[in-house]
N, C-alpha and C positions, 0 to 999 in steps of 0.2 A: 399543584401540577408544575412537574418541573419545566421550562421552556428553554431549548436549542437556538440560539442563533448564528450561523455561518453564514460568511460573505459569497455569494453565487453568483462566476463570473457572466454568467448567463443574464443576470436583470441588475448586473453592477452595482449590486446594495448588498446589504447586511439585510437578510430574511431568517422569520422563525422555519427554523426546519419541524416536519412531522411528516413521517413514512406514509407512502402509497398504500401500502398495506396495510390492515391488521396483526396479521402474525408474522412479519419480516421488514428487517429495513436491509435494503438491497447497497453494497458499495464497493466500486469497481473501480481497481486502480491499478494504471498503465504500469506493468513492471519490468523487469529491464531487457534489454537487448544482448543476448548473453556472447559474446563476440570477443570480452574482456574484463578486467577488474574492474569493478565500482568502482567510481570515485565516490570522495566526500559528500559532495554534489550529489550526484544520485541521489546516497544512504540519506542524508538530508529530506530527499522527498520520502522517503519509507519511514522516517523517524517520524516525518508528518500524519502520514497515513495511519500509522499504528497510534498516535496520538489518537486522530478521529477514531480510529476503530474502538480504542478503551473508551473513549467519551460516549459513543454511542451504545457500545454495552451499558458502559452507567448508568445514564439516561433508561435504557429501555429494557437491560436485561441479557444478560449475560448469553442469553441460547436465542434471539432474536435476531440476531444482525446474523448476516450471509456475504462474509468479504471475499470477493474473488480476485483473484492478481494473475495478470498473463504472465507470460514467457514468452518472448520474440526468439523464436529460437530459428525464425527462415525468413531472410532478407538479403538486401544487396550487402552489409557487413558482416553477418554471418558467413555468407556463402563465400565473399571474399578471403576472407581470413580463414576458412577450412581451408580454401586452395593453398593459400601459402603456408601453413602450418603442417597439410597431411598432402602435399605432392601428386604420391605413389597410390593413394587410394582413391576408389573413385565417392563419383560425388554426394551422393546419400548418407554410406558411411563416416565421412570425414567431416560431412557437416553432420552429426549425429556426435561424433567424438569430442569436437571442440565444443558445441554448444551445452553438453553433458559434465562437462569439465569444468567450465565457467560459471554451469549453473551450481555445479555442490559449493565454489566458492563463497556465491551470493550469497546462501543460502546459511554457509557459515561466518558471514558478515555479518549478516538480521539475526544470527543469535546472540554473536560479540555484543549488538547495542541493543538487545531485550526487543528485538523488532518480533511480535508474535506472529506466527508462519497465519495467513489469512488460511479460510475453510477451505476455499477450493482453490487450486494452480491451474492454471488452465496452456496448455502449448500451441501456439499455433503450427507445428511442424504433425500434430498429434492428426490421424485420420479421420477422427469422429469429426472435429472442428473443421478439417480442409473440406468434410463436404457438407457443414454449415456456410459455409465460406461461400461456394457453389452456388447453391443454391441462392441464397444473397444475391449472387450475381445474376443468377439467372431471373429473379425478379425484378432487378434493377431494367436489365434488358429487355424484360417484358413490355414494363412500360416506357419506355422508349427515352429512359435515362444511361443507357448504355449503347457501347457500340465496337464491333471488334474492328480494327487493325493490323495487321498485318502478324495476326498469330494473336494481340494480346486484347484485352475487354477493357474499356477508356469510362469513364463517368463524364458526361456532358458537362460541363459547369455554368457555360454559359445559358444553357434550354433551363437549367435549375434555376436559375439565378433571375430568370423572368418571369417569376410565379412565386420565388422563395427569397428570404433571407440569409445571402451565401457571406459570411466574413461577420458576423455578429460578435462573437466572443471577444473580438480587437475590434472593433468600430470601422471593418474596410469599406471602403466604399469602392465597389468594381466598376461602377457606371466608366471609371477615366482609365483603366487598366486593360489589355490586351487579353484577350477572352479565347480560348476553344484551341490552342496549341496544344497536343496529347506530350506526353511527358511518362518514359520508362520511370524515372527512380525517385524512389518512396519519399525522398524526401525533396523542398525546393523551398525558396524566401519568395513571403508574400507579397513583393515588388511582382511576382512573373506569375499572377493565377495560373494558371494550365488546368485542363483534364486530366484530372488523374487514373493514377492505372490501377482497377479490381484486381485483372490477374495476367499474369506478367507470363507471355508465351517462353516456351523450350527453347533455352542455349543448351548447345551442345554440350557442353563442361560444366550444366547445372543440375541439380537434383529436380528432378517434376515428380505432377503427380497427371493423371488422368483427368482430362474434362470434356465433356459432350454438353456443347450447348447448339441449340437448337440444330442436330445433328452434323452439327461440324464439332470436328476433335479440333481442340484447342489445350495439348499436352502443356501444363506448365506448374506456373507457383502464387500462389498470393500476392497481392501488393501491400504493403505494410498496414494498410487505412483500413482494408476491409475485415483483418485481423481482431481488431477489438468489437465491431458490430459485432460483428458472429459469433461469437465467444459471449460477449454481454448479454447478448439475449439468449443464447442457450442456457448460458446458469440463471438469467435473474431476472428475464423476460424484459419487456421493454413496453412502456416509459417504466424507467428504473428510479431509484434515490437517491445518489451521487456516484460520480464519475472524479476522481484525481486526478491528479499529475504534475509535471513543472511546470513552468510559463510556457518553456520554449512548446510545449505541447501543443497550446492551445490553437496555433494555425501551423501549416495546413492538418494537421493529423488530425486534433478534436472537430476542427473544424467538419474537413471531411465522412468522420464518422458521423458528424448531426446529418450530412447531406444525404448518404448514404442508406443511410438510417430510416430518416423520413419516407423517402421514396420505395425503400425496400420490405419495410416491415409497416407503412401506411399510418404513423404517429405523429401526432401533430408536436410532438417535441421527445426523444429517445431516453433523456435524463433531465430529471426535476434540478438538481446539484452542480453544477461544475465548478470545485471548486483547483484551485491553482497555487503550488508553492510558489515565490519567488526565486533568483538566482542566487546560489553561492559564491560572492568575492572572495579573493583572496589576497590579501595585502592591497585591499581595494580598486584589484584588476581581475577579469573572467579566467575561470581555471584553464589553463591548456597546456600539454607537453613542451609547446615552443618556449614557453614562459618560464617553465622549469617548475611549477606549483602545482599541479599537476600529482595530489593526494589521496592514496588510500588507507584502508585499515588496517595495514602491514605497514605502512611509513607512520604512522601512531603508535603504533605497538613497538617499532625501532626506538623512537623516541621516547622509551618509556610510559606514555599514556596508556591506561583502557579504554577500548571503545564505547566503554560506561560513561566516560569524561566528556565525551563528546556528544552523546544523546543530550547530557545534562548542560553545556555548551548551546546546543539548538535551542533550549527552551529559554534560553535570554531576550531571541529576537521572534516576534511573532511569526509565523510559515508567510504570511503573507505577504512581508517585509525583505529587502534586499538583506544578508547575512554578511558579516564582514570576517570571513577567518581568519586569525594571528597566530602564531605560535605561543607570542606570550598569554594573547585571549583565552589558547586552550589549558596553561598551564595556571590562570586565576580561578580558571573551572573546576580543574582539578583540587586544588586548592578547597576551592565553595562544595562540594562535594565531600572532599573528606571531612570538612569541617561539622559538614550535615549528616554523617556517618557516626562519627563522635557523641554529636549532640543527643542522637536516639540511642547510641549504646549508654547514655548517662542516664537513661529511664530503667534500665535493668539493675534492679539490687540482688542481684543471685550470687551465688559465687559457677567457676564454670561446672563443679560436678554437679548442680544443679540446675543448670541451663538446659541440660537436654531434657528436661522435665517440664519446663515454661512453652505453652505453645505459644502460637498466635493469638492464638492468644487465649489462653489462660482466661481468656476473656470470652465475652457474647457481644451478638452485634450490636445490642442495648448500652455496650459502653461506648460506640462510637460518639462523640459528644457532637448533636445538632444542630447546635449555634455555626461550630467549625465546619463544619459539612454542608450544610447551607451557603455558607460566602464561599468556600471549595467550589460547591456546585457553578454559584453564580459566577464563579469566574473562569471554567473551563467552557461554559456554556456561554460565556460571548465571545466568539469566534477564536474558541481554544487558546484564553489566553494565559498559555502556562507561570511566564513570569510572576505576571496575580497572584496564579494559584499556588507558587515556591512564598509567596509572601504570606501566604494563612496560613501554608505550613510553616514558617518561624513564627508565625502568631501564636498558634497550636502551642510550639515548644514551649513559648517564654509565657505561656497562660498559667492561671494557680486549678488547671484540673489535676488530679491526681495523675501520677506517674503510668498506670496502667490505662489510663481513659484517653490520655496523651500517645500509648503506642497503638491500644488501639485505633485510635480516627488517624494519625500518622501511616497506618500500614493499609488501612482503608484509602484512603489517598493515594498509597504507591499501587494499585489498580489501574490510576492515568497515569499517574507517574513515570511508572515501570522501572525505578533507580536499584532494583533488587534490596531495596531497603532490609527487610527481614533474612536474606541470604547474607547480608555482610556484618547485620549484627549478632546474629545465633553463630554464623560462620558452618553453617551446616544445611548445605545445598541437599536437596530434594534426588534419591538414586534416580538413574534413569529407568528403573525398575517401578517404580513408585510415578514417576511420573508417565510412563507410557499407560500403567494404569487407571492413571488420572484422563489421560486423553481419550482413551477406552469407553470409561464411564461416564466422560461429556459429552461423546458421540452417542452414546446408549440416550442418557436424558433428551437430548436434542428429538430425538426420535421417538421418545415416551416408550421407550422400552424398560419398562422398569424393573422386572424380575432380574434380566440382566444390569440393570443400573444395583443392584440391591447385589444381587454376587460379590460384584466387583468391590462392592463398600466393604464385604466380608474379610475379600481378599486384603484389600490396605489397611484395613484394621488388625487383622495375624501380622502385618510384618510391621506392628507396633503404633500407626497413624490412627486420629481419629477424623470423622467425614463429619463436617456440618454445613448441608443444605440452607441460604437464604434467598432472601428474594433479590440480593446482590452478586450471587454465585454459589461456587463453592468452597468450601475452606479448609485446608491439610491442616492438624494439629499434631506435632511431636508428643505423645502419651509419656 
């Protein structure tokens, strides 16, 4: 039996993980605030995330896990940044345009560095969720953990906070800190606890939505905090499996969603996981515009790199760990990469009229070699620690298994991986014809639709692929 261990900011140890569930491991993770480019920083946390995401497929099975990623697509920086950006239009649409914009950019970020798009997106601007959100709110108030304002719905913190554990994830201690000041905007530093705000009444110059709580209209918008509850438990119910994010996450935002949470959906704890990346340095100082370091996946791409280089980059330092970015750090990466590019294209003795002939292999799962795949395992499962795992994979290479038992348990690996290993040594990427119908027939399986899972094999099989079903997923083969 294979066993998970991740560090859980919530009991400050390293715990074996195993799902609430039977048939789902539930993980939900904070995704961006779509106002602007990603930075590094961010993509950093998502390169985390998609890490857990492949390790817990591994683990547990490819159609098991159910990853849900927000979209802040309505806040104080949002709404801000429609105003200046779209002027002349009013406020709903403009924030619709910008946030819509930003998001297809993200979106072709996470493919640049192999980040796999989680099952569900979920928008907090989206109708279904604003009146999850509501509702939320309107139980919080029920029981007498809310309280309106002059237009807007406050979270009591200090009535919580005499009965609960408010500041956990950081070790705060509120007893010496100033208590029950209500506070508009989403976000504040944990020097100034305050009550925060559920739902942030109508300015004139902002997008609202309708709210009737206990028959007072109270026209307005979400407060950042109550975003993720509501979202969370609508895909994945609650107490859920893990919850991500960056450090800076962890107060007031995580925080608040446990308070939020507890009281509003009646759990004695919302998520089993909270697990937390560390910050990204740069040249051994915090990334920020004033500082001039201030890095995306278009200032990589300037400079020559792929954003491949840099996925592979992250996995030097564990997520858990401070990051230090260099330029030259990213160009030894590069370096280490193509090097391990090389090294598997030296397992192939074909000539190329005959490569389009060699699948993935040409092989069966039985030639993954066990020994390799075992220390693989054990080392992505103690708290995802990839560098380990880049080290059995040079063990792999320089071992005396045969040259096909070698690509195979190598490409088996690039599963957590994600380095597009078999894309760069066939050099023959997958049509997006071929793969929409690959996405088709995992959502069919997922659902045990199988007549329709069966179609679809027909169909990728006439445009030359062959399908092989294991208990590790599924696998394209070049015919």
């Amino acid at each position: 039996m294979r066993k998970l261990y991740l560090y859980n900011t919530l009991s400050k140890s390293k715990e074996e993980f195993n799902p609430i569930k039977d048939d789902q491991v539930g993980l939900y993770t904070c995704g961006p605030t779509v106002y602007n480019y990603a930075h590094i920083g961010n993509l950093r946390s998502y390169i985390f995330a998609d890490f857990l995401a492949r390790v817990l497929r591994y683990n547990f099975g490819q159609n098991r896990l159910l990853w849900v990623m927000n979209i802040t697509d309505v806040d104080d920086k949002t709404i801000r940044d429609s105003k200046i950006k779209y002027p002349d239009m009013d406020s709903m649409p403009a924030l619709k345009k910008l946030t819509s914009e930003y998001e297809g950019i993200f979106w072709q970020d996470m493919e640049k560095m192999n980040i796999l798009k989680p099952n569900k997106v979920t928008h907090a601007a989206d109708d279904y969720y604003i009146l999850k959100m509501q509702d939320l709110v309107k139980k919080i108030v029920e029981k007498g953990y809310g309280y309106v304002k002059e237009g807007s719905v406050y979270f009591n913190v200090k009535k919580y906070s005499n009965n609960h554990s408010y500041g956990k994830l950081i070790n705060l201690d509120v007893s010496n800190l100033k208590l029950g000041v209500s506070v508009e905007a989403d976000e504040y530093e944990k020097e100034n606890v305050q009550d925060f705000v559920l739902w942030k009444g109508r300015k004139s110059d902002e997008p609202f939505w309708e709210f009737l709580l206990n028959n007072e209209s109270l026209p307005g918008r979400p407060g950042w905090h109550i975003e993720c509850s509501a979202m969370g438990e609508a895909e994945l119910g609650m107490p859920f499996d893990i919850h991500t994010g960056g450090i800076d996450l962890k107060f007031p935002h995580h925080e608040n969603e446990i308070a939020q949470s507890i009281i509003g959906y009646n759990v004695a704890e919302p998520v089993n996981f909270w697990i937390h990346n560390d910050h990204l340095l740069v040249d051994g100082q915090r990334m920020g515009k004033r500082f001039k370091n201030f890095y995306t996946t278009k200032d990589l791409e300037e400079k020559g790199f792929k954003p491949l280089v840099y996925r592979f980059y992250c996995m030097q330092t564990n997520y858990g760990k401070q990051m230090n970015f260099t330029w030259e750090g990213l160009k030894a990466s590069q370096e280490g990469l193509n090097h391990l590019y090389n090294q598997v294209k030296e397992l192939i003795e074909v000539s190329d009229n005959q490569r389009e002939n060699l699948g993935v292999s040409d092989g069966s799962f039985d030639l993954i070699n066990k020994d390799f795949k075992n220390e693989f395992i054990e080392s992505i499962n103690d708290d995802l620690n990839m560098s380990k795992a880049l080290a059995v994979l040079q063990k792999t290479i320089k071992s005396n298994l045969s040259k096909k038992e070698k690509l195979n348990t190598i490409l088996d690996f690039d599963k957590v991986l994600g380095l597009d290993i078999e894309k760069e040594i066939y050099n023959q990427p997958i049509s997006d014809e071929i793969n929409d119908l690959i996405k088709q027939r995992e959502k069919f399986r997922r659902e045990k639709n199988w007549s329709e899972s069966d179609r679809l094999r027909e169909e990728i099989e006439k445009l030359g692929y062959g399908v092989e079903d294991g208990k590790d997923g599924m696998r394209i083969i070049k015919k």
